[in-house]
C-alpha positions in Angstrom: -15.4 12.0 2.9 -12.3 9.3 3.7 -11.3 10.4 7.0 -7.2 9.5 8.5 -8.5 6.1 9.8 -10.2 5.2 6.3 -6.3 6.4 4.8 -4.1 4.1 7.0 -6.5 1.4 6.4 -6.4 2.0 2.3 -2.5 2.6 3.1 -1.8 -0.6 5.0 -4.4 -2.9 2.1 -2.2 -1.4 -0.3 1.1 -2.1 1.4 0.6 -5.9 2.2 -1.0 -6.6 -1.4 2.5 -5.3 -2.4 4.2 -7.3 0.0 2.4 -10.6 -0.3 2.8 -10.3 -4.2 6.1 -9.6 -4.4 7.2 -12.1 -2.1 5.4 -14.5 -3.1 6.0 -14.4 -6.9 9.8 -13.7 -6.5 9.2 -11.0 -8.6 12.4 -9.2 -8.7 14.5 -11.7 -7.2 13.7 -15.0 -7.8 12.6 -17.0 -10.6 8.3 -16.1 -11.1 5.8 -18.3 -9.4 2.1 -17.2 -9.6 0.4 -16.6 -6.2 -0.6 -19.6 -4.1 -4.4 -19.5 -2.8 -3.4 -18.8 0.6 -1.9 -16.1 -0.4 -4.9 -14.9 -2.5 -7.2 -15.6 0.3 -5.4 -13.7 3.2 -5.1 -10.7 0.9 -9.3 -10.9 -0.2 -9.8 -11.4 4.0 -7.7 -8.0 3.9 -10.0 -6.3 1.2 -13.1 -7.8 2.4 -12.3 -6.5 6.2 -11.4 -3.4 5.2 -14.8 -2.9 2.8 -17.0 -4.1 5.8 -15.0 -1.5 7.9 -15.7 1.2 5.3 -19.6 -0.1 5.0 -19.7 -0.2 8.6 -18.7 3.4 9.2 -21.1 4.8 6.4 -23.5 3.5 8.3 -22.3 5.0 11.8 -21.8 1.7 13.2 -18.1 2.0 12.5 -16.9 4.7 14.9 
């Protein structure tokens, strides 16, 4: 069962692949650029910390 922590953490992943995409595309506002691999690779560090945080706590480790 996702718990509240598990929530915020899907809810917060969510919010900056949002943010990071649409700022960094212009979609919206500017003219379209695709992302940049920074960009790509601080949004996979999110995903990947926040699957290592959900493997973690299956596990008990995690709280």
């Amino acid at each position: 069962m996702i718990g509240r922590n598990e929530m915020i953490a899907i809810g917060a992943c969510v919010i900056l692949t949002l943010a990071v995409f649409v700022g960094s595309t212009g979609l919206g506002y500017a003219i379209y650029r695709p992302l940049r691999d920074y960009d790509i690779f601080s949004l996979s560090f999110a995903w990947a910390g926040f699957a290592f945080y959900m493997w973690s706590a299956k596990r008990g480790g995690g709280r």
